[in-house]
PDBQT receptor file of N, H, CA, C and O in Angstrom, charges set to zero:
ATOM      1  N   UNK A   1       0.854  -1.182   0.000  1.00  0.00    +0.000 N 
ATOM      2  CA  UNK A   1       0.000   0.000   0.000  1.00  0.00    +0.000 C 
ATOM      3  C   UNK A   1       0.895   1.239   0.000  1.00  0.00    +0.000 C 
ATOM      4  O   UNK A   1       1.983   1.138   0.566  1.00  0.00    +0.000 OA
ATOM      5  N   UNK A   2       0.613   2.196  -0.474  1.00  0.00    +0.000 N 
ATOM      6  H   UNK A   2      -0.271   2.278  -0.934  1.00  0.00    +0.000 HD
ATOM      7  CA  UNK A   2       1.469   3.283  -1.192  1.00  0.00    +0.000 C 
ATOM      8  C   UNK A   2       0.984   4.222   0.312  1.00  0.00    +0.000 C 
ATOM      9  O   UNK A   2       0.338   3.792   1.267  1.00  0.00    +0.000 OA
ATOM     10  N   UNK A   3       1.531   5.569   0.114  1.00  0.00    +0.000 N 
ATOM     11  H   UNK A   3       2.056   5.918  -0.662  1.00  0.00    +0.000 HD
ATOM     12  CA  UNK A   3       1.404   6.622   1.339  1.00  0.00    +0.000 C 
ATOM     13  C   UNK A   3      -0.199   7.230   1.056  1.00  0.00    +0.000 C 
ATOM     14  O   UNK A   3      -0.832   7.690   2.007  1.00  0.00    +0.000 OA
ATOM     15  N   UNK A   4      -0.767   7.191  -0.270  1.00  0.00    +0.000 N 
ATOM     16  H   UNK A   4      -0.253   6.818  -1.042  1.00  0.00    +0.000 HD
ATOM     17  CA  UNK A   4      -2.232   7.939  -0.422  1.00  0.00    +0.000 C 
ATOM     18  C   UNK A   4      -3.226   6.623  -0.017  1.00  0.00    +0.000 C 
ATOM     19  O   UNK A   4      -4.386   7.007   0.134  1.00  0.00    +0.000 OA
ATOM     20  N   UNK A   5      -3.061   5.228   0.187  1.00  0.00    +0.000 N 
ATOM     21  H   UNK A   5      -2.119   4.916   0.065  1.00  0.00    +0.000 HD
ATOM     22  CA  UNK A   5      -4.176   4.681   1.038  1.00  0.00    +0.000 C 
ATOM     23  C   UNK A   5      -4.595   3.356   0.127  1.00  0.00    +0.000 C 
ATOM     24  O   UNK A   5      -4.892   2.236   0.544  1.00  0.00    +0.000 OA
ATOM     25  N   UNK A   6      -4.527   3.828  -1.251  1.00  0.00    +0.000 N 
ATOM     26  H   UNK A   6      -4.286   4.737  -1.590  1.00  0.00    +0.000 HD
ATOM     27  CA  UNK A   6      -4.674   3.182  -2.382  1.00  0.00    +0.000 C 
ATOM     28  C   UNK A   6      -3.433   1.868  -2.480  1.00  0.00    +0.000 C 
ATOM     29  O   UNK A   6      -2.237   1.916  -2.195  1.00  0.00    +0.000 OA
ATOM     30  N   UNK A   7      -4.426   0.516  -3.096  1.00  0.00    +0.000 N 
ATOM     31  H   UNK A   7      -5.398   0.477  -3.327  1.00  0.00    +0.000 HD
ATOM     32  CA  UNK A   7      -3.367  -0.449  -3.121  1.00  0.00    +0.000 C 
ATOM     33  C   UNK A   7      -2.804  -0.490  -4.955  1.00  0.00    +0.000 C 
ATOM     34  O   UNK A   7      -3.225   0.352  -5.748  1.00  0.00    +0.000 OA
ATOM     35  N   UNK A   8      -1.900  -1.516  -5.343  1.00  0.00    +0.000 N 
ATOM     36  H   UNK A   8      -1.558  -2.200  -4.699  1.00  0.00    +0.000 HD
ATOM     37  CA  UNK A   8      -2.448  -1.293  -6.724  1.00  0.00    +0.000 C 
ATOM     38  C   UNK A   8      -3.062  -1.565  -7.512  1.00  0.00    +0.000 C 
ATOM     39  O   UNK A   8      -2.934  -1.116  -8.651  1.00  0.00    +0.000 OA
ATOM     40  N   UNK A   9      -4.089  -2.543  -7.090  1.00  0.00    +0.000 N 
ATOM     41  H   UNK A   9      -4.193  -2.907  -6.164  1.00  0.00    +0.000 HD
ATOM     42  CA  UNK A   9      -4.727  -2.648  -7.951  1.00  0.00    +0.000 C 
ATOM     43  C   UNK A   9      -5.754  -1.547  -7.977  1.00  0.00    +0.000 C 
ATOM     44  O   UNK A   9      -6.322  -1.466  -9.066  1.00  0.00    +0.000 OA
ATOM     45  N   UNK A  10      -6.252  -0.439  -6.819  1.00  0.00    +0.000 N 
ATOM     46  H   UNK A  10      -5.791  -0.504  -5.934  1.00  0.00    +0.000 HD
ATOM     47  CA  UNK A  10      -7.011   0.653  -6.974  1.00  0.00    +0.000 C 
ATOM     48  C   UNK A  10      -6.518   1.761  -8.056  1.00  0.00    +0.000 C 
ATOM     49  O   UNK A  10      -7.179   2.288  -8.952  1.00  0.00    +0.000 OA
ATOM     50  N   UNK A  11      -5.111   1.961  -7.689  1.00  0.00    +0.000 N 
ATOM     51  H   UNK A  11      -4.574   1.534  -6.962  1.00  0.00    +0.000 HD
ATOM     52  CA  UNK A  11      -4.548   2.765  -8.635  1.00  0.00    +0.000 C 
ATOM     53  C   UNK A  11      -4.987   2.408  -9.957  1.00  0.00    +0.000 C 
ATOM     54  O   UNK A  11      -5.688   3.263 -10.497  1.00  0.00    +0.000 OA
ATOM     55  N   UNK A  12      -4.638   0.835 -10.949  1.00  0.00    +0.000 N 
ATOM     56  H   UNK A  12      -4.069   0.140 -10.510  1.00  0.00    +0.000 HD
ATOM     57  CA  UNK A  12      -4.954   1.267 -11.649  1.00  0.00    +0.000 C 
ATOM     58  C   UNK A  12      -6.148   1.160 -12.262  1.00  0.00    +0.000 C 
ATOM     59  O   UNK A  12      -6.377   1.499 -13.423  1.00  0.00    +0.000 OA
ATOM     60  N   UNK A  13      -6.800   0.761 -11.609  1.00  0.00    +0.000 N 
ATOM     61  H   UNK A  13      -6.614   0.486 -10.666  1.00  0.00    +0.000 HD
ATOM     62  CA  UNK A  13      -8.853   1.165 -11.726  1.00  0.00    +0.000 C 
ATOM     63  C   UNK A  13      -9.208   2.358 -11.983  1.00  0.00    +0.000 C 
ATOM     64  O   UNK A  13      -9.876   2.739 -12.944  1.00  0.00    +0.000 OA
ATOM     65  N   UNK A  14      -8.485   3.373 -10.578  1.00  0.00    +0.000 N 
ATOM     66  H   UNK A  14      -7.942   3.064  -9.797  1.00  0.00    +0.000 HD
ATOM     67  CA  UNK A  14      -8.555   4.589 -10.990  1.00  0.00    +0.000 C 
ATOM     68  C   UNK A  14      -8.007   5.554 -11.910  1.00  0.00    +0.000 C 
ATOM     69  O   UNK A  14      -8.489   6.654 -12.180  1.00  0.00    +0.000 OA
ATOM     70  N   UNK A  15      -6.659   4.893 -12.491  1.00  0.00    +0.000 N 
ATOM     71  H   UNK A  15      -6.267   4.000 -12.271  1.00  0.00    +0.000 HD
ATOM     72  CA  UNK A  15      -5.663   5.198 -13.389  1.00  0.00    +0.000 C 
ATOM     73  C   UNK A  15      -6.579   5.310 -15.218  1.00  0.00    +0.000 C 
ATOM     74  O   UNK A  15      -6.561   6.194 -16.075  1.00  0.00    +0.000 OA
ATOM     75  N   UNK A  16      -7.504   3.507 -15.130  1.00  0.00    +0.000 N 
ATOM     76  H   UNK A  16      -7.519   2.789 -14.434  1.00  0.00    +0.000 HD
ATOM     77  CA  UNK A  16      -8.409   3.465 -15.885  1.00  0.00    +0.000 C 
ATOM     78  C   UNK A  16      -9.541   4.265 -15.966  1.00  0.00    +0.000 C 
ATOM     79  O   UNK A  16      -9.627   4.805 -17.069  1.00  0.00    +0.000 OA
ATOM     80  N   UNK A  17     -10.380   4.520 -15.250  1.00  0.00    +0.000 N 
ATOM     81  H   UNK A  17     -10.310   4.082 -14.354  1.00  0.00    +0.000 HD
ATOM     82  CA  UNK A  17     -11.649   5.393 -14.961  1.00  0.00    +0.000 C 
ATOM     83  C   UNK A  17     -11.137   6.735 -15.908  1.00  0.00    +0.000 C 
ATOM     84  O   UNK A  17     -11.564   6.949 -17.042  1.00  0.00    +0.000 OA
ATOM     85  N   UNK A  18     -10.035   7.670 -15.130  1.00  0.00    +0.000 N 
ATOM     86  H   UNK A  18      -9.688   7.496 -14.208  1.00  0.00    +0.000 HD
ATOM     87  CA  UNK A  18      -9.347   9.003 -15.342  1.00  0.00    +0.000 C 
ATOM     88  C   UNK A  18      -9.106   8.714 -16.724  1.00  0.00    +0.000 C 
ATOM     89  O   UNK A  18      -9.469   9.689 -17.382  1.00  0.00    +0.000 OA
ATOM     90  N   UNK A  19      -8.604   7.705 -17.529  1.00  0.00    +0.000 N 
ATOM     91  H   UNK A  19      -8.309   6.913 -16.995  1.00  0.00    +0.000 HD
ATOM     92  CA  UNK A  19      -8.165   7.955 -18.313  1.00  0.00    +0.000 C 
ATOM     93  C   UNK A  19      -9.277   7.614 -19.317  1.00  0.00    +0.000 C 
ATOM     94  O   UNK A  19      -9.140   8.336 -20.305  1.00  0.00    +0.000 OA
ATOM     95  N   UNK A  20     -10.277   6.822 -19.430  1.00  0.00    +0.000 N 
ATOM     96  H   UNK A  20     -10.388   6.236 -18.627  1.00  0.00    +0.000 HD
ATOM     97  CA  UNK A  20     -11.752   7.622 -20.059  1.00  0.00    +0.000 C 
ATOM     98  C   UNK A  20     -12.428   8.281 -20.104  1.00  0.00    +0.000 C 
ATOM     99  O   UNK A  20     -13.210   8.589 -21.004  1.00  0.00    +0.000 OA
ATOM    100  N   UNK A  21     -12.146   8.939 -18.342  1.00  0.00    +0.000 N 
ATOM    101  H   UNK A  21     -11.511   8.689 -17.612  1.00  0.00    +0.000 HD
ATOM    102  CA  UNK A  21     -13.027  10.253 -18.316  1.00  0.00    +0.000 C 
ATOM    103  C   UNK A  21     -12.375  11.191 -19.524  1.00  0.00    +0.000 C 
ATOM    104  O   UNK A  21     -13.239  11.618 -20.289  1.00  0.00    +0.000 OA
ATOM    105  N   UNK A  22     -11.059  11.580 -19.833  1.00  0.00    +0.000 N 
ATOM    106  H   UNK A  22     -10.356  11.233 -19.212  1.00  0.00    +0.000 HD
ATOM    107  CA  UNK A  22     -10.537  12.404 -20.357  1.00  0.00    +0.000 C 
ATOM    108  C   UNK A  22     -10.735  12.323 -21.883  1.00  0.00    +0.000 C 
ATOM    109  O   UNK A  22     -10.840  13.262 -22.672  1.00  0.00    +0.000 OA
ATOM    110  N   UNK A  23     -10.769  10.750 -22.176  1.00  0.00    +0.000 N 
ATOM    111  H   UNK A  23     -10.684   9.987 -21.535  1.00  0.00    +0.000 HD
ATOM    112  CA  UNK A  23     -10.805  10.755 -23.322  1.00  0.00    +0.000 C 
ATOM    113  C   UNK A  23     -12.287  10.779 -23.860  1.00  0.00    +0.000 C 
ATOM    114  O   UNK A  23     -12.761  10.861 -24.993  1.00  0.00    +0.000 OA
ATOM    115  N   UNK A  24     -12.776  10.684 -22.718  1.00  0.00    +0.000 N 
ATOM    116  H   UNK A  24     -12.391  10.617 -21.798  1.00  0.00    +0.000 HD
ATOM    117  CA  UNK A  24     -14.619  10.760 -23.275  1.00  0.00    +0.000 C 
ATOM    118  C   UNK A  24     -14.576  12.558 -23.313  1.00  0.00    +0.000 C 
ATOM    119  O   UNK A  24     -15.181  13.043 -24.269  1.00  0.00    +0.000 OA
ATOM    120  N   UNK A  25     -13.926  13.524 -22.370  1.00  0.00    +0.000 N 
ATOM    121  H   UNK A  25     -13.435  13.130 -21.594  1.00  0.00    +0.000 HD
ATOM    122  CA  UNK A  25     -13.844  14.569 -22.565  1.00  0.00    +0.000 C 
ATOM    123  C   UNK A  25     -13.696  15.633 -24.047  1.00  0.00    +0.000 C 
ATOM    124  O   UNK A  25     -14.166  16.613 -24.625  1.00  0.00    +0.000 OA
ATOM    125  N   UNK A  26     -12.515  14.410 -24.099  1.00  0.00    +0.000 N 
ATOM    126  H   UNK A  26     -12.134  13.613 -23.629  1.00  0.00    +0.000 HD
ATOM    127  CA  UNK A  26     -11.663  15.125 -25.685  1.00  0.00    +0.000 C 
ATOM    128  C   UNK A  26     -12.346  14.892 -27.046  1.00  0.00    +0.000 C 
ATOM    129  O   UNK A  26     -12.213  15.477 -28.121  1.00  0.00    +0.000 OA
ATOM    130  N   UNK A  27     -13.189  13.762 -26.632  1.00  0.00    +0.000 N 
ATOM    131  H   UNK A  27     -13.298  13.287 -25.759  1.00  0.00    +0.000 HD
ATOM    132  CA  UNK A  27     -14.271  13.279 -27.991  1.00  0.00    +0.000 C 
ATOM    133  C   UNK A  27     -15.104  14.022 -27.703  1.00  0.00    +0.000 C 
ATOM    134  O   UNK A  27     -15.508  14.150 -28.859  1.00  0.00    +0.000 OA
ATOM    135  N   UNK A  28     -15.964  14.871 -26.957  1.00  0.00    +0.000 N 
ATOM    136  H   UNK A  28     -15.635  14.767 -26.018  1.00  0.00    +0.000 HD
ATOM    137  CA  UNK A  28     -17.029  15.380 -27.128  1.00  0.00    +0.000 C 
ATOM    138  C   UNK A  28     -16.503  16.968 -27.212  1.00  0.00    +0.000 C 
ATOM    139  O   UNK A  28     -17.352  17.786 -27.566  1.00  0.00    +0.000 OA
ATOM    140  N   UNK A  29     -14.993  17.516 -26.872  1.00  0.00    +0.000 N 
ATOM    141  H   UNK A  29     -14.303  16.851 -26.585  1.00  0.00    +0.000 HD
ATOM    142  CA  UNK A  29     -14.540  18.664 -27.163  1.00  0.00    +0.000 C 
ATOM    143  C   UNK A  29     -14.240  18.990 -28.935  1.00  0.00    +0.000 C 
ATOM    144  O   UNK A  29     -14.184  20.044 -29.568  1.00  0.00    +0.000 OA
ATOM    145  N   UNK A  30     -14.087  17.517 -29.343  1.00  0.00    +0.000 N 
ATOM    146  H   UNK A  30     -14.133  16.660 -28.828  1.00  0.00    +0.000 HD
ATOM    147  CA  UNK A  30     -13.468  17.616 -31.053  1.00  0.00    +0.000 C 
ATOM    148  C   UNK A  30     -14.753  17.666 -31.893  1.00  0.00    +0.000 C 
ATOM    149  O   UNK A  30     -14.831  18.205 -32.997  1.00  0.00    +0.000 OA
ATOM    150  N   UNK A  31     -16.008  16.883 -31.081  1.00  0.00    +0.000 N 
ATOM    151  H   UNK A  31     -15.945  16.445 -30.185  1.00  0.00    +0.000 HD
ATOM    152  CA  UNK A  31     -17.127  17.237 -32.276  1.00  0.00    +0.000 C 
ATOM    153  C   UNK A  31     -17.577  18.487 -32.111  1.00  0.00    +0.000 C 
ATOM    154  O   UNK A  31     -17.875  19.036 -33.172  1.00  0.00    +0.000 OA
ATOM    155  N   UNK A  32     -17.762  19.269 -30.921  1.00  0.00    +0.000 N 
ATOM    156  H   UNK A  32     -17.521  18.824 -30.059  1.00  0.00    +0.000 HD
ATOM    157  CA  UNK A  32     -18.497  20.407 -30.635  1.00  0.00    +0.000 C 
ATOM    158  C   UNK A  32     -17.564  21.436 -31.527  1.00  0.00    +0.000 C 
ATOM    159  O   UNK A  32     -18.029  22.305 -32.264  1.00  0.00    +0.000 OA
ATOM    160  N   UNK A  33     -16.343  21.209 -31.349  1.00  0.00    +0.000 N 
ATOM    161  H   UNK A  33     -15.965  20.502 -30.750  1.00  0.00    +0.000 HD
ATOM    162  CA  UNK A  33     -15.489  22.184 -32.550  1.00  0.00    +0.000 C 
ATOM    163  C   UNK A  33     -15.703  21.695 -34.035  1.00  0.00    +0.000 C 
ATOM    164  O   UNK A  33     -15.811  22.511 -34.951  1.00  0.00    +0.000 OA
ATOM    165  N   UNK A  34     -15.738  20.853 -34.162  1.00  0.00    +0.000 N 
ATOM    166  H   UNK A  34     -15.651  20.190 -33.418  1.00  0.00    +0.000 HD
ATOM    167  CA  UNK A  34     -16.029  20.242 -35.809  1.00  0.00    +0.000 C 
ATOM    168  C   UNK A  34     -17.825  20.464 -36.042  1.00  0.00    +0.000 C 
ATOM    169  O   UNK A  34     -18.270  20.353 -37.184  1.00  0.00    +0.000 OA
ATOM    170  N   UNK A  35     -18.450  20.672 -35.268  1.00  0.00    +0.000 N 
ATOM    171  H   UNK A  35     -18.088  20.763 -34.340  1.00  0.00    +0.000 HD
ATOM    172  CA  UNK A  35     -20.046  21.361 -35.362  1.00  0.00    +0.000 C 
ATOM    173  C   UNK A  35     -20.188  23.037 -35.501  1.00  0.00    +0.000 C 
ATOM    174  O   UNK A  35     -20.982  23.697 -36.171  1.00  0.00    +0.000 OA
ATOM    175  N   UNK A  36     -19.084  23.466 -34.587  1.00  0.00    +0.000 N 
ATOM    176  H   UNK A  36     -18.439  22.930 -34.042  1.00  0.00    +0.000 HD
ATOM    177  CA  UNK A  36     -19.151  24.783 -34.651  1.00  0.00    +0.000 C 
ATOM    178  C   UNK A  36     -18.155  24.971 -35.894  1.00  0.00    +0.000 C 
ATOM    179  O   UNK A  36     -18.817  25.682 -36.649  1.00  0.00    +0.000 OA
ATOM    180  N   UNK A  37     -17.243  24.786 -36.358  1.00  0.00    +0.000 N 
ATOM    181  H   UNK A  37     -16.705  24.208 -35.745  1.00  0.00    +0.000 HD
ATOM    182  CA  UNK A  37     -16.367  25.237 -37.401  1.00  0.00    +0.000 C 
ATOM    183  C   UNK A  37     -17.649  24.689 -39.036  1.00  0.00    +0.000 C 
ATOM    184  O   UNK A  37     -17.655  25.113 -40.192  1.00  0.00    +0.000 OA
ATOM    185  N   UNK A  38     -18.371  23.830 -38.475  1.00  0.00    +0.000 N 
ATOM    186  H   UNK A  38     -18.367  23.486 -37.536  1.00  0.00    +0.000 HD
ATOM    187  CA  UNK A  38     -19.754  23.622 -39.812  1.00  0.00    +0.000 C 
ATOM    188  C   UNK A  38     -20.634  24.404 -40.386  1.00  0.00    +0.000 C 
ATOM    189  O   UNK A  38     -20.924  24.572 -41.571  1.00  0.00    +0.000 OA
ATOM    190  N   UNK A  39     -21.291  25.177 -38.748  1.00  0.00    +0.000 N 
ATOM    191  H   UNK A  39     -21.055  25.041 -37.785  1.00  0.00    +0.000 HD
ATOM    192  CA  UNK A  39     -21.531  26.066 -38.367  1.00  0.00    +0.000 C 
ATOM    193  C   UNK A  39     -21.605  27.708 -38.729  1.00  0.00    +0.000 C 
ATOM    194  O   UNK A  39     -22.495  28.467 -39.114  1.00  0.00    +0.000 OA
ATOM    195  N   UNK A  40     -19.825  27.869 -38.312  1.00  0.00    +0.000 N 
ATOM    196  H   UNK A  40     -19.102  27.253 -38.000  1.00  0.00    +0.000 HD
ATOM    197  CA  UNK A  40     -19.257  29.056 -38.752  1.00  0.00    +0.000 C 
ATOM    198  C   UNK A  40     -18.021  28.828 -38.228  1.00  0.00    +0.000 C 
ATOM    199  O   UNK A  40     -17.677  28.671 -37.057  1.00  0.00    +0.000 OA
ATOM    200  N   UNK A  41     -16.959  28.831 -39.953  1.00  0.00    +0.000 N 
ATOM    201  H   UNK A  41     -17.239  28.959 -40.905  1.00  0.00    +0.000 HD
ATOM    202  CA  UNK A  41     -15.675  28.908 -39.964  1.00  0.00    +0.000 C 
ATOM    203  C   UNK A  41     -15.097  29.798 -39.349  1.00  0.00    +0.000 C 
ATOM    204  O   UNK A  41     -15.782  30.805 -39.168  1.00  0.00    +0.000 OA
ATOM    205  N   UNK A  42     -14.208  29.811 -38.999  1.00  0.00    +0.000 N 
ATOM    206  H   UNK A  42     -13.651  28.994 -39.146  1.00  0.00    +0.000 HD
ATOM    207  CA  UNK A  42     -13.339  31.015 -38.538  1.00  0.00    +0.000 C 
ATOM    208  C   UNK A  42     -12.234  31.252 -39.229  1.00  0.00    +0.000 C 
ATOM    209  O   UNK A  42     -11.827  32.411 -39.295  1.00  0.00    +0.000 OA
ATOM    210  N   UNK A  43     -11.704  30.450 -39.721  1.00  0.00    +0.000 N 
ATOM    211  H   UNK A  43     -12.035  29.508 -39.668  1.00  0.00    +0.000 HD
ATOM    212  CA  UNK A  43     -10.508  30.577 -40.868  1.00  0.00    +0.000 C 
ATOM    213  C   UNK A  43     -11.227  30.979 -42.257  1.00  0.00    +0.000 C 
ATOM    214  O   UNK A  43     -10.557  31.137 -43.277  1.00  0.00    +0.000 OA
TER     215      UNK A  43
């Protein structure tokens, strides 16, 4: 068990979780820009 409480197999559960949250983040940040640039270009 590490000094934050977590063993490892929590780490990487939580290592997993974080790292879909982000990427579920970044997929719904790339369509909302690819809707708005459909939208109205800016370039």
């Amino acid at each position: 068990m590490s000094n934050n409480g977590m063993t490892e197999d929590d780490a990487r559960r939580f290592h997993g979780q974080f790292m879909a949250g982000t990427l579920g983040w970044f997929a719904v940040a790339v369509v909302a820009h690819f809707l708005a640039w459909s939208w109205r270009p800016w370039f």
